[in-house]
Residue, then its C-alpha position, 0 to 999 in steps of 0.5 A: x453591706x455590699x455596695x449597691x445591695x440596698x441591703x441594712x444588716x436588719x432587712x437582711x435578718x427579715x429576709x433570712x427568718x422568711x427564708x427560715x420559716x418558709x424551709x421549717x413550714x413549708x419544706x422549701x428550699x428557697x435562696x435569695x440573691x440580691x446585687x447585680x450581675x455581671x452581664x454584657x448585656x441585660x437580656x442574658x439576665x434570665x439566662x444568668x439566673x437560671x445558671x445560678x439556679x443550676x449552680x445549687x447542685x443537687x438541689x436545684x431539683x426542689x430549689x426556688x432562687x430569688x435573683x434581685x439586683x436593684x442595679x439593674x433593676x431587674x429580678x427573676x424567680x426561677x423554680x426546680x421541677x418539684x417545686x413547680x408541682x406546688x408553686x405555679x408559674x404564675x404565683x411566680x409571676x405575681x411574687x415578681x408583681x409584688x416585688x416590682x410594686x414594693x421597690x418602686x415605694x422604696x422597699x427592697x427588704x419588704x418586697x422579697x419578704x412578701x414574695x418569698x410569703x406568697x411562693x411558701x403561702x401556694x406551696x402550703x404547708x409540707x415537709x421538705x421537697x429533698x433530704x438533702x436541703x440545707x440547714x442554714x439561712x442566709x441572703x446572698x449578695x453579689x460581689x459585683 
């Protein structure tokens, strides 16, 4: 586990099977970053979320990236295009609302598995968005 990533290697595992489930029931293309960001200054949080969220490629069209740094007690949901059509920005913000709520009772893994839930829930249940999305599951972490 990466320092400060507040991750156990089985909350790891739940957030990768949400993951899963939702690219399997629901077509998405979703990622999960937990670990702070280097950044000069907090405000360039959103910012330096879009970056990575533009860092997918070719996938950032139908991509949805969770960016989670319990650090820097700060997290960011950020949607391609395509997935706007079936995840509003405001099921976004309600993602993040129940995210904030869960870690402030201490759980990490549980607020990025309800969140990652609700984004599949509103997206409803369709193959996936690009031909290109991939096949494997995994939770980032941050080197920082």
């Amino acid at each position: 586990m990466a320092a400060g990533d507040g991750l156990t290697p089985r909350q790891q595992e739940r957030i990768e099977q949400v993951v899963e489930s939702a690219r399997k029931e629901n077509g998405l293309d979703v990622s999960v970053l937990v670990g702070d960001l280097e950044l000069d200054d907090l405000s360039q949080f959103r910012a330096a979320s879009e970056r990575l969220h533009a860092a997918l490629g070719s996938r950032t069209r139908s991509a949805v990236l969770l960016v989670v740094a319990p650090g820097q007690r700060r997290v960011e949901i950020v949607t391609g295009p395509e997935v706007r059509r079936r995840v509003p920005d405001r099921v976004s913000a309600l993602a993040v609302l129940a995210m904030t709520s869960a870690f402030r009772g201490g759980d990490l893994a549980g607020g990025i598995v309800d969140a990652v839930r609700q984004i599949a829930d509103s997206a409803g249940r369709r193959g996936p968005l690009a031909l290109d999305a991939p096949t494997s599951t995994e939770v980032a972490r941050s080197p920082h």
